[in-house]
Structures are given as C-alpha cells and as structure tokens.
C-alpha positions as CSV (number, residue, x, y, z in Angstrom):
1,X,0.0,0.0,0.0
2,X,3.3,2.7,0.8
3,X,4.4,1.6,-2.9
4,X,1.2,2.0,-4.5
5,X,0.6,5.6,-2.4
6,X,4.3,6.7,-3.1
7,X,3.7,5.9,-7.1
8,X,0.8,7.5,-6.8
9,X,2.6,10.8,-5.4
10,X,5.0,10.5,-8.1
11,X,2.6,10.3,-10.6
12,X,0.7,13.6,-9.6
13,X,3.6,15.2,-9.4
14,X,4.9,14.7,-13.1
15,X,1.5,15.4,-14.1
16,X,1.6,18.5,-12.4
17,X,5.3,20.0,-13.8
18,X,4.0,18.7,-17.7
19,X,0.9,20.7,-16.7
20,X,1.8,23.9,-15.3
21,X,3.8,26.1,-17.9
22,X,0.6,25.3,-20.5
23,X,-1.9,25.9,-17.8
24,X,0.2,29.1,-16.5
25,X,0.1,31.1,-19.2
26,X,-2.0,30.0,-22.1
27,X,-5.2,32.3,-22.8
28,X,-6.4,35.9,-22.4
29,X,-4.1,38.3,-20.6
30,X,-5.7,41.4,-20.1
31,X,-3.7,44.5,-19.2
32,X,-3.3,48.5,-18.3
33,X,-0.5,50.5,-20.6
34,X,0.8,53.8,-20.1
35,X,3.8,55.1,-22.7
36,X,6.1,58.2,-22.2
37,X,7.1,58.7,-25.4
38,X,9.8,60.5,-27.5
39,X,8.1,61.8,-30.7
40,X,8.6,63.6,-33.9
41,X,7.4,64.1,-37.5
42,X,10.3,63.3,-39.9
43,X,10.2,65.4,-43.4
44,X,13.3,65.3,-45.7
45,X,12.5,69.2,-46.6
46,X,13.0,70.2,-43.1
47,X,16.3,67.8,-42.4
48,X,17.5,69.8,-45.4
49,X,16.8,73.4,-44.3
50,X,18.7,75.5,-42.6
51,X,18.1,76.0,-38.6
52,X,16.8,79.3,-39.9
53,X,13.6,77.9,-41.5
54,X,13.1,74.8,-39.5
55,X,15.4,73.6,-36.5
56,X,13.6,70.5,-34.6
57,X,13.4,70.8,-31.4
58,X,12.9,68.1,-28.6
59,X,9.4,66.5,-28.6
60,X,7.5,64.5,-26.2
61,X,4.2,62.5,-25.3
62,X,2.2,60.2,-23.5
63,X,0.0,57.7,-24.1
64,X,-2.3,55.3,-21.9
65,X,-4.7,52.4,-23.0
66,X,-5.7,48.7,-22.5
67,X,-4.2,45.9,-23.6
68,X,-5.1,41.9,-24.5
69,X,-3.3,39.1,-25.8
70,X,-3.7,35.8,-26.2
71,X,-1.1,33.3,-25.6
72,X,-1.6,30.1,-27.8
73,X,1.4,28.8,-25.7
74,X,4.5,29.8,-23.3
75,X,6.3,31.0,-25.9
76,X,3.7,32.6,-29.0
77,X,0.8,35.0,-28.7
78,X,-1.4,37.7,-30.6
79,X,-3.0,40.3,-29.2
80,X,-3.4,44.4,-29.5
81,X,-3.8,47.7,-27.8
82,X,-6.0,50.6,-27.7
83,X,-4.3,53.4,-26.8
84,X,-4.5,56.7,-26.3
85,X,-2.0,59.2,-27.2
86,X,-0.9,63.1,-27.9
87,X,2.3,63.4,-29.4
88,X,3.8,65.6,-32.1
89,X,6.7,68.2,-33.3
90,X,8.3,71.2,-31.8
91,X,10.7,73.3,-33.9
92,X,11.5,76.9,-34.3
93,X,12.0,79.2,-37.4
94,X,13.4,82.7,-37.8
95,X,11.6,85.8,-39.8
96,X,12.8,89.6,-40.2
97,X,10.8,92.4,-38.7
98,X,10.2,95.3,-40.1
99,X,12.6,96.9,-38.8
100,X,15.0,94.6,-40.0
101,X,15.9,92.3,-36.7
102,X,15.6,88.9,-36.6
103,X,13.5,87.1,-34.2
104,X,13.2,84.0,-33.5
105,X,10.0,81.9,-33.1
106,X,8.6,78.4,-31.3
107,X,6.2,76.6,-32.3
108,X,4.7,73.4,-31.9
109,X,2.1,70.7,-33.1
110,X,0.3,68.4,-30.8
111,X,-1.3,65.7,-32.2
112,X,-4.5,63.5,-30.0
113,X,-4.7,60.1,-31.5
114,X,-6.9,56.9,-31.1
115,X,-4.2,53.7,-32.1
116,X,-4.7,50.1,-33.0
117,X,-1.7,48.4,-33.1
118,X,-2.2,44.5,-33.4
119,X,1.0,42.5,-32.5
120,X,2.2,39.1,-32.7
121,X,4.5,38.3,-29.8
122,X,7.3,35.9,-29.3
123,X,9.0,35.6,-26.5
124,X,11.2,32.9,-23.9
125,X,9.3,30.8,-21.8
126,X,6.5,33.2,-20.2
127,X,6.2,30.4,-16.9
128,X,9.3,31.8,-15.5
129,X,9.4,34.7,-12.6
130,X,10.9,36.5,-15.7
131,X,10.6,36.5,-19.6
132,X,11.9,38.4,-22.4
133,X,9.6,38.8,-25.6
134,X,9.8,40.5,-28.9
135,X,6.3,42.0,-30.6
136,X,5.7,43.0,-34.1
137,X,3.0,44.2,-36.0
138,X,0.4,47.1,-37.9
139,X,-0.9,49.8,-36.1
140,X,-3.7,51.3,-37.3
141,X,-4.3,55.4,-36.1
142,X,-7.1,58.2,-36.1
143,X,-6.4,61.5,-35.1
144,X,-9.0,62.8,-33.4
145,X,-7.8,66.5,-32.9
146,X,-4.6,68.7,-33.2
147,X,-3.7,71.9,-32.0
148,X,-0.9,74.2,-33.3
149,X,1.3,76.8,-30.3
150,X,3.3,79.1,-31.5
151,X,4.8,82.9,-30.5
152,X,4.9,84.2,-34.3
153,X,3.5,87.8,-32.9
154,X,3.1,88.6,-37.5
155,X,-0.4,90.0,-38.1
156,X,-2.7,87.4,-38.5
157,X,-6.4,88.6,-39.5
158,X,-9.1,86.6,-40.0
159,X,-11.6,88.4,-42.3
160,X,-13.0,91.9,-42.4
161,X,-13.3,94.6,-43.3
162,X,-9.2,94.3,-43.5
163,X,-8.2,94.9,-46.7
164,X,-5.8,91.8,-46.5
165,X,-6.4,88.8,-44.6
166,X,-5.7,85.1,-44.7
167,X,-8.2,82.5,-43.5
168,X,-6.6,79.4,-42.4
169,X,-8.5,76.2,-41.7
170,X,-8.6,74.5,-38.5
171,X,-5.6,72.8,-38.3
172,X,-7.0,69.2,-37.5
173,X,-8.3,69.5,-41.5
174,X,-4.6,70.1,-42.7
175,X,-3.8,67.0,-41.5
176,X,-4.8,62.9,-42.6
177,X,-7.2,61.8,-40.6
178,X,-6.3,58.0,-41.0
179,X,-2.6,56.9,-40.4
180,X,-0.7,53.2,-40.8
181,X,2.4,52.3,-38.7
182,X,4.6,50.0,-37.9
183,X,5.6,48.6,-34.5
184,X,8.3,46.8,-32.9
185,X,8.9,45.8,-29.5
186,X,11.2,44.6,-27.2
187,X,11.1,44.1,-23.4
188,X,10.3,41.9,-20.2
189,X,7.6,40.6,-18.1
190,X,7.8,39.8,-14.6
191,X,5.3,37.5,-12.4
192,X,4.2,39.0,-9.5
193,X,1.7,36.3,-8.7
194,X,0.8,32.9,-10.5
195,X,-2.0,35.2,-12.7
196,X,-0.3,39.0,-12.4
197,X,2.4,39.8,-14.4
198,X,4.0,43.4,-14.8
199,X,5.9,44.2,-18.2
200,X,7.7,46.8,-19.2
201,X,9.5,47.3,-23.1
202,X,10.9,49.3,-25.8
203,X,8.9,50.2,-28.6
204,X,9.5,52.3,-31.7
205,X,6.4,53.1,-34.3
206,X,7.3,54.2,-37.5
207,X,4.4,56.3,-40.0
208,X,3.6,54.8,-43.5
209,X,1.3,57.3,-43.7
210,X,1.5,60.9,-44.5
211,X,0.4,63.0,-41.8
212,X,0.0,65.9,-43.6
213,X,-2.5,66.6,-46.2
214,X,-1.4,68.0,-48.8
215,X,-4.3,68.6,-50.7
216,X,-5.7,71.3,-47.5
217,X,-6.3,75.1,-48.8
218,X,-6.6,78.0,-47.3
219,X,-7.7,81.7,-48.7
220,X,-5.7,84.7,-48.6
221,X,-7.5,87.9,-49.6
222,X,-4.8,91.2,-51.2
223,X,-6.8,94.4,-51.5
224,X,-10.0,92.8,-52.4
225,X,-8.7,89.6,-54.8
226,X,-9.1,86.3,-52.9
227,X,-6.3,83.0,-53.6
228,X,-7.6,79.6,-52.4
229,X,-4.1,78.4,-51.8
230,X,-2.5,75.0,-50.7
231,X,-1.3,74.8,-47.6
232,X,1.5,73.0,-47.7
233,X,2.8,75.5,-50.5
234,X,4.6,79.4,-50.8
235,X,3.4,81.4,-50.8
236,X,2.9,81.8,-47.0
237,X,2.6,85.2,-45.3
238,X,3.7,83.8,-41.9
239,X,4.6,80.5,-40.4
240,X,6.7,77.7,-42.1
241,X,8.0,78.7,-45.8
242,X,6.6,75.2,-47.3
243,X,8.4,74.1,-50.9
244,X,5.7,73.2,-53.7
245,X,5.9,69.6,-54.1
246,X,6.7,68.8,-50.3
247,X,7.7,64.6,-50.0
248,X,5.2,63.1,-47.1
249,X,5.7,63.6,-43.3
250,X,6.3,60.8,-40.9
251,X,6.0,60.1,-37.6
252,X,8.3,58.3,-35.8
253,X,7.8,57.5,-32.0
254,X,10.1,56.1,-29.4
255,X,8.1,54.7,-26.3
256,X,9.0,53.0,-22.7
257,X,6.0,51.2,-22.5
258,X,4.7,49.7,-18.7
259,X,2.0,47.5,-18.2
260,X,0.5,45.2,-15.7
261,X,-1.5,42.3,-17.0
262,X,-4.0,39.7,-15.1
263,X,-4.2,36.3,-16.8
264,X,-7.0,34.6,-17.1
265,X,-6.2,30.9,-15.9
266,X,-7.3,28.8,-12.7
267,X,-4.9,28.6,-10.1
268,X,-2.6,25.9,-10.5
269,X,0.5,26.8,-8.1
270,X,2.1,30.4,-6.9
C-alpha cells in the first residue's frame, strides 16, 4: 500500500510540472498600458533646411490604453492595444521684422490620436518569474484632434473689413485623418503572482502614412482679390515657408511602454 501511495505521489507530481507552464500562461491576458514617449514628425525638406527655416526641437508624449493578448502557448501569442495618445513636433524658425531684426520663433504641433496596433509576440518561456519577448506588427491610427502653439506675434487677421487677410482652416483639416504604422517591441515581463504579471518594453512606431494633407487650402484675400491656396505650399505670409511639391511627413515614436496584465487561468501553483 506505501508503494502504491508513493507511485501514486510521483505520478501527480509529473503530471503536475508537464501541466503547469501550458496551464500558466496559455489564454487571455488582459492589461493597463501607459507610454512616455519620445516623438517627432520626420520630413526630408525640413532635415535639409537650414536652422533658420526649421530647427527640430525636442518633442514629447504620452499615451495610456488597454491591452489583451492571447497566448496560444509559453512562448507565441497575438493580441493588441488601444491606446490613447498626444504626441507631435516642436521646432523653431526665424523671420525679419520690419525693422530689420531677426526674431526667432517656437512653435509646436500636438497631435490626439486613437491607435490600433495589433502584435504578434514571441517571446522565452513566459512560466518563469521573468521572460523576455519581442512584438511586431500594424498599427492602425485616427487623429482625433490637433492643435498648433506658437509665438509668431506677425499680423494674422481673420476676415474683415481688413483689406488683407488670410483665412486658415482649422488645423485638425490640414492634417490625414487616417494613419498606418509599424511597431516593434522589445522588453520583459515579470510574475508578481501565478495570474499578475508586470511588463515593461521598448517600442519604436514608424508612419507609413502621410500625416500631412497635402491637398488642404486656405484663402488669402490682397486688397479685395481672394487665392484659395495650398497649404503645404509658398506662398505663405507667416509661419513655415513650405516648398511646392513637399515629399510626405512621418511620424516616428520612441516609447518606454509599462503594463500590468491579469491572466485569465485557474490557479494551479504560486
């Protein structure tokens, strides 16, 4: 009866290591995401200009979301976010007065955007206290609004009776509502209970998309004759001297992303 009770035992117990890693990790994890972020909108007309007309300037955001993923096993999942974020550019430019100083001016572009990005991950064996993981995959964007600071003091009128004004358009409808990215993503997770993990990893989106559209007008009214202009394009009575025929504008984002998951899976062992 000792045998049969000790083979027993020892039965259970392989039974239980073959079990656990599958039973520890595979299904829905389900998770909180918040992303300081780097950010700025890369053009090659404004890498080529001189700091005079464009000189970037540091640029960051934040994001926050939810997350899910679903582990087929330890070491392979899919899943996505849905985040949250404001990001953008900041850069300055110079103009002459009219007195014939030069001033310089700051300006910046923040960006509020609803993302998709849907990853495939791969990663070491997520049962263990720790685990590294790569993700890759689309990320799919929709800017919801934007809003443009800057301390250009130029006259700026908006209609009449001045006898020359310039009517911009808001500037969420200069810019491409949709956007397509890419992400990749490297990092850790750590258990802090059999079904709680906390993660944290490097992540860098890059824009397919053009930000900027280039097809947005705006008028501009000399002494009674009205232009409906482009406004990516000269001529521009104040702000950024855009070239005709500007190449697209992309984004690219650097991110520290930290997240705490709960998995979904019956406890097994701590």
């Amino acid at each position: 009866m000792h045998g049969l009770s000790l083979s027993h035992i020892l039965l259970s117990a392989i039974l239980i290591l073959a079990l656990t890693p599958c039973l520890a990790q595979q299904g829905l994890h389900m998770g909180l995401r918040i992303l300081p972020q780097a950010t700025s909108l890369r053009n090659t007309d404004d890498a080529d200009a001189q700091p005079a007309v464009y000189d970037a300037q540091p640029s960051y955001g934040f994001g926050i979301g939810l997350s899910s993923l679903y582990m087929v096993n330890n070491y392979l999942g899919f899943g996505s976010n849905l985040l949250y974020s404001s990001r953008g550019q900041a850069y300055s430019y110079q103009y002459t007065t009219s007195s014939g100083a030069s001033r310089k001016v700051n300006n910046e572009l923040r960006i509020r955007q609803l993302q998709m990005p849907l990853l495939a991950r791969l990663g070491t064996n997520s049962s263990r206290r720790v685990a590294g993981f790569l993700e890759l995959g689309p990320q799919f964007g929709f800017i919801v609004s934007a809003k443009e600071d800057s301390d250009d003091t130029r006259f700026r009128a908006t209609g009449p009776p001045f006898v020359t004004y310039t009517q911009y358009p808001d500037r969420i409808e200069t810019l491409s509502r949709f956007q397509l990215a890419g992400v990749l993503g490297a990092g850790a997770e750590f258990k802090l209970r059999y079904n709680v993990k906390l993660n944290t990893s490097l992540r860098i989106e890059y824009g397919f998309s053009d930000v900027e559209d280039k097809g947005a007008r705006y008028t501009q009214v000399d002494f009674g004759v009205a232009q409906n202009l482009l406004y990516y394009e000269t001529p521009r009575r104040d702000g950024p001297q855009y070239k005709p025929g500007r190449p697209a504008t992309t984004a690219l984002v650097t991110s520290l992303v930290i997240g705490i998951d709960y998995v979904f899976i019956p406890k097994f062992r701590p």
